[in-house]
C-alpha positions in Angstrom: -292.5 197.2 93.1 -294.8 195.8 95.6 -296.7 198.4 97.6 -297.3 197.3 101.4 -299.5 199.4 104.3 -296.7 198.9 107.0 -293.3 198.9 106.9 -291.6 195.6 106.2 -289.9 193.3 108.7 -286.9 191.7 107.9 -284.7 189.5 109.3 -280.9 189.7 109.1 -280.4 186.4 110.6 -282.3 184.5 107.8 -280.6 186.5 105.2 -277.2 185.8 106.3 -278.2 182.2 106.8 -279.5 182.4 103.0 -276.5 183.7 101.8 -274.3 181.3 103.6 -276.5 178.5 102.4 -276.4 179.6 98.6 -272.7 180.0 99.0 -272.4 176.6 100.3 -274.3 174.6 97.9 -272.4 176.7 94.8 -269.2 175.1 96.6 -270.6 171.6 97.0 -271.1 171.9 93.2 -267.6 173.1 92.5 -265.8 170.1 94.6 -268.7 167.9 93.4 -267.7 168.9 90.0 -263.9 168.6 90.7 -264.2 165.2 92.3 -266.0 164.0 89.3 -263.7 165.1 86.3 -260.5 164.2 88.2 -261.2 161.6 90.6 -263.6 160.1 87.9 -266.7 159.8 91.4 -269.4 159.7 88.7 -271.8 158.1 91.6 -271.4 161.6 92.8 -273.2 163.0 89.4 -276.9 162.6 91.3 -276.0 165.5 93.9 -275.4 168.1 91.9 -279.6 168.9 90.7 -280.2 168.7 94.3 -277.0 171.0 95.6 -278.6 173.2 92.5 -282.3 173.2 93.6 -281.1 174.2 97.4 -278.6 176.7 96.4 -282.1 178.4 94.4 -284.3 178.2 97.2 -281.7 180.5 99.2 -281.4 182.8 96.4 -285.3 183.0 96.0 -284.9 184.0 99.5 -282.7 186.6 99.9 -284.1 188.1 96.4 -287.6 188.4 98.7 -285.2 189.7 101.5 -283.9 192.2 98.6 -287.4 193.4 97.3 -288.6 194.3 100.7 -285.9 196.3 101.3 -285.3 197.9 98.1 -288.6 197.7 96.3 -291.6 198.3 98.5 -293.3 201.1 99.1 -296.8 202.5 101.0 -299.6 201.9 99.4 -300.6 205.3 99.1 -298.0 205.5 96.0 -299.4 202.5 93.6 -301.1 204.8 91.3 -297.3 205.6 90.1 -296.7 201.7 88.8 -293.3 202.3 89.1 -290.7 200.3 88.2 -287.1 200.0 90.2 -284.1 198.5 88.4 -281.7 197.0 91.1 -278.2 197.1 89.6 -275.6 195.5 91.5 -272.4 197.4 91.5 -268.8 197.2 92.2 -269.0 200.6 93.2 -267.9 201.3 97.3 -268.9 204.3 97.2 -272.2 206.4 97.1 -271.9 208.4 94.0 -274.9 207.8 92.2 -275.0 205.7 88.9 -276.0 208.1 86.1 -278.5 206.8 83.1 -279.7 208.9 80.4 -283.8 209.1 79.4 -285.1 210.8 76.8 -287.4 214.4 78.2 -290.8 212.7 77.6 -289.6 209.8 80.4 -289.6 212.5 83.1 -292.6 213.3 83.9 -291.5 214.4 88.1 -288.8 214.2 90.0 -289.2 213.8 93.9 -285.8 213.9 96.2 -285.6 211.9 99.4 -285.4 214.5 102.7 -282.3 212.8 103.6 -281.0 213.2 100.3 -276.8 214.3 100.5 -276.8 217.8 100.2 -274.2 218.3 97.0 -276.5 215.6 95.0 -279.3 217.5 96.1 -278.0 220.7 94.5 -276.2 219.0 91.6 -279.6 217.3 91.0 -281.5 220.3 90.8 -279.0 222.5 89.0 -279.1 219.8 86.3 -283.2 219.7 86.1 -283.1 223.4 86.1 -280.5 223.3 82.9 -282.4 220.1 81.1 -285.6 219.9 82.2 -287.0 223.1 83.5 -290.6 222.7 82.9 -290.4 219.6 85.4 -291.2 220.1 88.9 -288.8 219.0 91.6 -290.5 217.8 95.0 -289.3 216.6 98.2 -290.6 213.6 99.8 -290.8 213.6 103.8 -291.7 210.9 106.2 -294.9 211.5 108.4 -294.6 211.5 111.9 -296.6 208.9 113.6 -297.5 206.8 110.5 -296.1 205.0 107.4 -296.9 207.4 104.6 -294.4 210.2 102.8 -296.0 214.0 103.1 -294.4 215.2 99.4 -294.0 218.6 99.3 
Protein backbone atom coordinates (compact mmCIF):
# COMPACT_ATOMS: atom_id res chain seq x y z
CA UNK A 1 0.00 0.00 0.00
CA UNK A 2 1.80 3.20 -0.43
CA UNK A 3 0.28 6.15 1.35
CA UNK A 4 0.60 9.53 -0.66
CA UNK A 5 -0.61 13.32 0.57
CA UNK A 6 -2.32 14.11 -2.79
CA UNK A 7 -4.06 12.32 -5.09
CA UNK A 8 -2.12 10.43 -7.76
CA UNK A 9 -1.66 11.50 -11.38
CA UNK A 10 -1.84 9.10 -13.92
CA UNK A 11 -1.45 8.98 -17.34
CA UNK A 12 -3.58 6.78 -19.70
CA UNK A 13 -1.50 7.50 -22.56
CA UNK A 14 1.67 6.00 -21.01
CA UNK A 15 -0.28 3.07 -19.83
CA UNK A 16 -1.71 2.14 -23.06
CA UNK A 17 1.62 2.78 -24.69
CA UNK A 18 2.97 0.23 -21.90
CA UNK A 19 0.62 -2.23 -22.63
CA UNK A 20 1.03 -2.10 -26.28
CA UNK A 21 4.79 -2.26 -25.80
CA UNK A 22 4.68 -5.41 -23.47
CA UNK A 23 2.28 -6.92 -25.87
CA UNK A 24 4.62 -6.35 -28.61
CA UNK A 25 7.77 -7.53 -27.36
CA UNK A 26 5.80 -10.99 -25.99
CA UNK A 27 4.94 -11.23 -29.90
CA UNK A 28 8.50 -10.56 -31.10
CA UNK A 29 9.37 -13.54 -28.80
CA UNK A 30 6.72 -15.78 -30.12
CA UNK A 31 7.76 -15.22 -34.01
CA UNK A 32 11.35 -14.92 -32.84
CA UNK A 33 10.81 -18.28 -31.29
CA UNK A 34 8.82 -19.61 -34.34
CA UNK A 35 11.47 -18.45 -36.81
CA UNK A 36 14.02 -20.26 -34.85
CA UNK A 37 12.64 -23.81 -34.35
CA UNK A 38 11.21 -23.97 -37.87
CA UNK A 39 13.15 -21.77 -40.06
CA UNK A 40 16.31 -23.02 -38.06
CA UNK A 41 17.39 -18.50 -37.80
CA UNK A 42 19.52 -19.41 -34.76
CA UNK A 43 21.43 -15.87 -35.42
CA UNK A 44 18.07 -14.69 -34.20
CA UNK A 45 18.61 -16.51 -30.60
CA UNK A 46 20.49 -13.03 -29.32
CA UNK A 47 17.11 -10.99 -29.46
CA UNK A 48 15.12 -12.75 -27.46
CA UNK A 49 16.90 -11.56 -23.61
CA UNK A 50 16.56 -8.14 -25.06
CA UNK A 51 12.70 -8.49 -26.41
CA UNK A 52 12.46 -10.02 -22.70
CA UNK A 53 14.16 -7.24 -20.77
CA UNK A 54 11.81 -4.53 -22.74
CA UNK A 55 8.71 -6.42 -22.49
CA UNK A 56 9.62 -6.19 -18.30
CA UNK A 57 10.32 -2.59 -18.23
CA UNK A 58 6.59 -2.01 -19.66
CA UNK A 59 5.20 -4.43 -17.25
CA UNK A 60 7.20 -2.70 -14.28
CA UNK A 61 5.35 0.25 -15.63
CA UNK A 62 1.98 -0.32 -15.83
CA UNK A 63 2.31 -2.44 -12.36
CA UNK A 64 3.38 1.31 -10.98
CA UNK A 65 0.39 2.62 -13.15
CA UNK A 66 -1.67 -0.28 -11.20
CA UNK A 67 -0.46 0.52 -7.59
CA UNK A 68 -1.41 4.15 -7.92
CA UNK A 69 -4.59 3.41 -8.87
CA UNK A 70 -5.47 0.56 -6.78
CA UNK A 71 -3.12 0.73 -3.88
CA UNK A 72 -2.59 4.18 -2.56
CA UNK A 73 -4.09 5.88 -0.10
CA UNK A 74 -3.83 9.39 2.14
CA UNK A 75 -1.48 9.43 4.42
CA UNK A 76 -3.68 10.06 7.24
CA UNK A 77 -4.52 6.05 7.03
CA UNK A 78 -0.82 4.49 7.38
CA UNK A 79 -1.27 3.63 10.94
CA UNK A 80 -3.69 0.75 9.39
CA UNK A 81 -0.53 -1.06 7.38
CA UNK A 82 -2.85 -2.49 5.32
CA UNK A 83 -2.31 -4.85 2.86
CA UNK A 84 -4.42 -5.03 -0.69
CA UNK A 85 -4.41 -8.27 -2.67
CA UNK A 86 -5.00 -7.35 -6.45
CA UNK A 87 -6.64 -10.39 -8.04
CA UNK A 88 -7.13 -10.33 -11.58
CA UNK A 89 -10.33 -11.77 -12.66
CA UNK A 90 -12.29 -13.06 -15.50
CA UNK A 91 -15.19 -11.80 -13.97
CA UNK A 92 -17.31 -8.78 -16.20
CA UNK A 93 -19.16 -8.07 -13.85
CA UNK A 94 -19.12 -6.18 -10.38
CA UNK A 95 -20.27 -8.83 -7.94
CA UNK A 96 -17.70 -8.90 -5.42
CA UNK A 97 -15.24 -11.79 -5.02
CA UNK A 98 -16.04 -13.45 -1.66
CA UNK A 99 -12.97 -14.83 0.74
CA UNK A 100 -13.47 -16.26 4.03
CA UNK A 101 -11.19 -15.05 7.35
CA UNK A 102 -11.33 -16.35 10.45
CA UNK A 103 -13.30 -13.65 13.39
CA UNK A 104 -10.05 -12.55 15.02
CA UNK A 105 -8.92 -11.04 11.20
CA UNK A 106 -11.71 -8.52 11.47
CA UNK A 107 -11.04 -6.26 13.55
CA UNK A 108 -13.48 -3.08 11.44
CA UNK A 109 -15.10 -2.90 8.59
CA UNK A 110 -15.46 0.52 6.78
CA UNK A 111 -17.87 0.78 3.49
CA UNK A 112 -17.05 3.23 0.69
CA UNK A 113 -20.10 6.15 0.46
CA UNK A 114 -20.53 5.09 -3.02
CA UNK A 115 -20.78 1.72 -2.09
CA UNK A 116 -23.99 -0.17 -4.42
CA UNK A 117 -26.76 -0.09 -2.31
CA UNK A 118 -27.84 -4.17 -2.21
CA UNK A 119 -23.90 -4.92 -1.27
CA UNK A 120 -24.18 -2.33 1.20
CA UNK A 121 -27.18 -4.04 2.86
CA UNK A 122 -26.09 -7.61 2.09
CA UNK A 123 -22.70 -6.55 3.73
CA UNK A 124 -24.17 -5.43 6.82
CA UNK A 125 -26.86 -7.98 7.18
CA UNK A 126 -24.02 -10.52 6.95
CA UNK A 127 -21.68 -8.55 9.79
CA UNK A 128 -24.84 -8.27 11.84
CA UNK A 129 -25.36 -12.35 11.51
CA UNK A 130 -21.28 -13.24 11.90
CA UNK A 131 -19.75 -10.68 13.41
CA UNK A 132 -21.89 -8.49 15.55
CA UNK A 133 -19.51 -7.17 18.03
CA UNK A 134 -17.64 -5.48 14.96
CA UNK A 135 -18.48 -2.05 14.10
CA UNK A 136 -19.37 -1.10 10.60
CA UNK A 137 -18.32 2.59 9.41
CA UNK A 138 -18.65 4.56 6.40
CA UNK A 139 -15.90 6.23 4.79
CA UNK A 140 -16.71 9.84 3.08
CA UNK A 141 -14.62 12.07 0.99
CA UNK A 142 -13.93 15.56 2.47
CA UNK A 143 -14.90 18.45 0.57
CA UNK A 144 -12.05 20.62 -0.35
CA UNK A 145 -9.16 18.27 0.50
CA UNK A 146 -7.68 14.76 0.06
CA UNK A 147 -8.60 12.98 3.30
CA UNK A 148 -11.79 10.46 4.02
CA UNK A 149 -14.12 11.94 7.15
CA UNK A 150 -15.14 8.06 8.48
CA UNK A 151 -18.08 8.13 10.21
Amino acid sequence: MAYIDAPPTLDSFVYAIARDQDWYHQMAIEETETRIQHLRKTDEMSWIPIYEQAGAVALRQMQEIWRLVFAAKPTEWKYEGERRLLVQSPQSDTAPILRPYPREAIKEVILGERMVDHYRVQILALMKKRYPEVPVRTARRAKGVYTLVID
